[in-house]
C-alpha positions as CSV (number, residue, x, y, z in Angstrom):
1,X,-215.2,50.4,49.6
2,X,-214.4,47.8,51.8
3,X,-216.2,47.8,55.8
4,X,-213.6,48.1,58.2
5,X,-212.3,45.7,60.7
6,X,-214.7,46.5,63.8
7,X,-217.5,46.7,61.8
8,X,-216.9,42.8,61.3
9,X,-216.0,41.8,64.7
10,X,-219.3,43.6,65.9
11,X,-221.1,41.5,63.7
12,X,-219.4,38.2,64.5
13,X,-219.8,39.0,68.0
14,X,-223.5,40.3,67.9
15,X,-224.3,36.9,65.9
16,X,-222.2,34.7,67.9
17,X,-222.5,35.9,71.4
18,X,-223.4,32.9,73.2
19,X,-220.3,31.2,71.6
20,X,-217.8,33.9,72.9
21,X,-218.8,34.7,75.9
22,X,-219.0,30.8,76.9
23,X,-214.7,30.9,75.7
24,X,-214.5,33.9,78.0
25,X,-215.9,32.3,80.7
26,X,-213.7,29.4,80.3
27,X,-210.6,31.2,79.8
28,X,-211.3,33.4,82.9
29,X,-211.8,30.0,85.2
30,X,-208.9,28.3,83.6
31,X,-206.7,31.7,84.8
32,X,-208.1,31.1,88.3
33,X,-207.4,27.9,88.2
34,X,-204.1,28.2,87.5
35,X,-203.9,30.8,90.1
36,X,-204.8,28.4,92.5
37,X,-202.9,25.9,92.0
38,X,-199.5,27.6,91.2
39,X,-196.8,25.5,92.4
40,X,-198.4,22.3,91.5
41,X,-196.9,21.6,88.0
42,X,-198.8,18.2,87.7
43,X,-202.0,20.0,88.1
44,X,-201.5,23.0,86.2
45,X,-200.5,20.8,83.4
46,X,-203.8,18.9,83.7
47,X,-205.5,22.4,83.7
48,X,-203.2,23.4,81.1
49,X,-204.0,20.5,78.7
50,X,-207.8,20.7,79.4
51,X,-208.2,24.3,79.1
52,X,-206.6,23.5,74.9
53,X,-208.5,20.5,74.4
54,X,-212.2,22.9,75.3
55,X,-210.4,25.1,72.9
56,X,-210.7,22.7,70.2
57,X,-213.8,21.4,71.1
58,X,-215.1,25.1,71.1
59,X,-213.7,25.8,67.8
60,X,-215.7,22.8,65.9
61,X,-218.6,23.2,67.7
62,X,-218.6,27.4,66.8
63,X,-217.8,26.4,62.7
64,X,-220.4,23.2,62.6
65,X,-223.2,25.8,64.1
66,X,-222.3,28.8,61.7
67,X,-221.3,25.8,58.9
68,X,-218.1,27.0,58.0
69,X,-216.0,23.6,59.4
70,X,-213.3,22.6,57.4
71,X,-210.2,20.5,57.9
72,X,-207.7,23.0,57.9
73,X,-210.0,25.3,60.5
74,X,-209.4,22.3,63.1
75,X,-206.1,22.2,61.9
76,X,-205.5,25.6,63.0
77,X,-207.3,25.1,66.4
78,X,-205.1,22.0,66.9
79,X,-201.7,24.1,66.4
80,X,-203.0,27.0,68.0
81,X,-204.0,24.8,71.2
82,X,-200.7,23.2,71.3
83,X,-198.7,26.7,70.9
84,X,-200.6,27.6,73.9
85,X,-199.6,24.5,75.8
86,X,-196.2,25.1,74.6
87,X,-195.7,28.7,75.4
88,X,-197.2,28.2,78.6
89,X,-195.4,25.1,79.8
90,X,-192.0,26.2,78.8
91,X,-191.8,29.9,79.2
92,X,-194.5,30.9,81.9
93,X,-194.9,28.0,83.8
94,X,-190.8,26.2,83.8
């Protein structure tokens, strides 16, 4: 019988906690961030483009340390960084 869902999350979490809560952290400062400089579209831009590029930094580091890196894993942090940037910068932030 297969473990559910939660049951692996726990795990990942329990095993990885330093890596996740350092991406919380960042994604809770890039939101302020943001906050504070709404209006400014250069510098939410800036924030915006950094805040995807730690993503992808995060993402390698967190599969080098549990040695599951592979191309297509920063593949998939690349596409999912720049959906953010895109979602954001067109639809949220016009």
């Amino acid at each position: 019988m297969a473990k559910p869902v939660s049951f692996h999350l726990k795990k990942e979490l329990k095993n990885n906690f330093f890596d996740y809560l350092l991406l919380i952290t960042a994604g809770i400062f890039f939101l302020i961030l943001l906050n504070i400089f709404r209006g400014q579209r250069v510098i939410e831009f800036i924030v915006l483009v950094s805040f995807a590029f730690f993503y992808i930094i995060w993402g390698v580091y967190h599969h080098i340390i549990n040695e599951t890196f592979h191309l297509k894993t920063v593949i998939e942090y690349i596409l999912i960084a720049f959906i953010i940037i895109f979602l954001l910068k067109i639809i949220i932030l016009p």
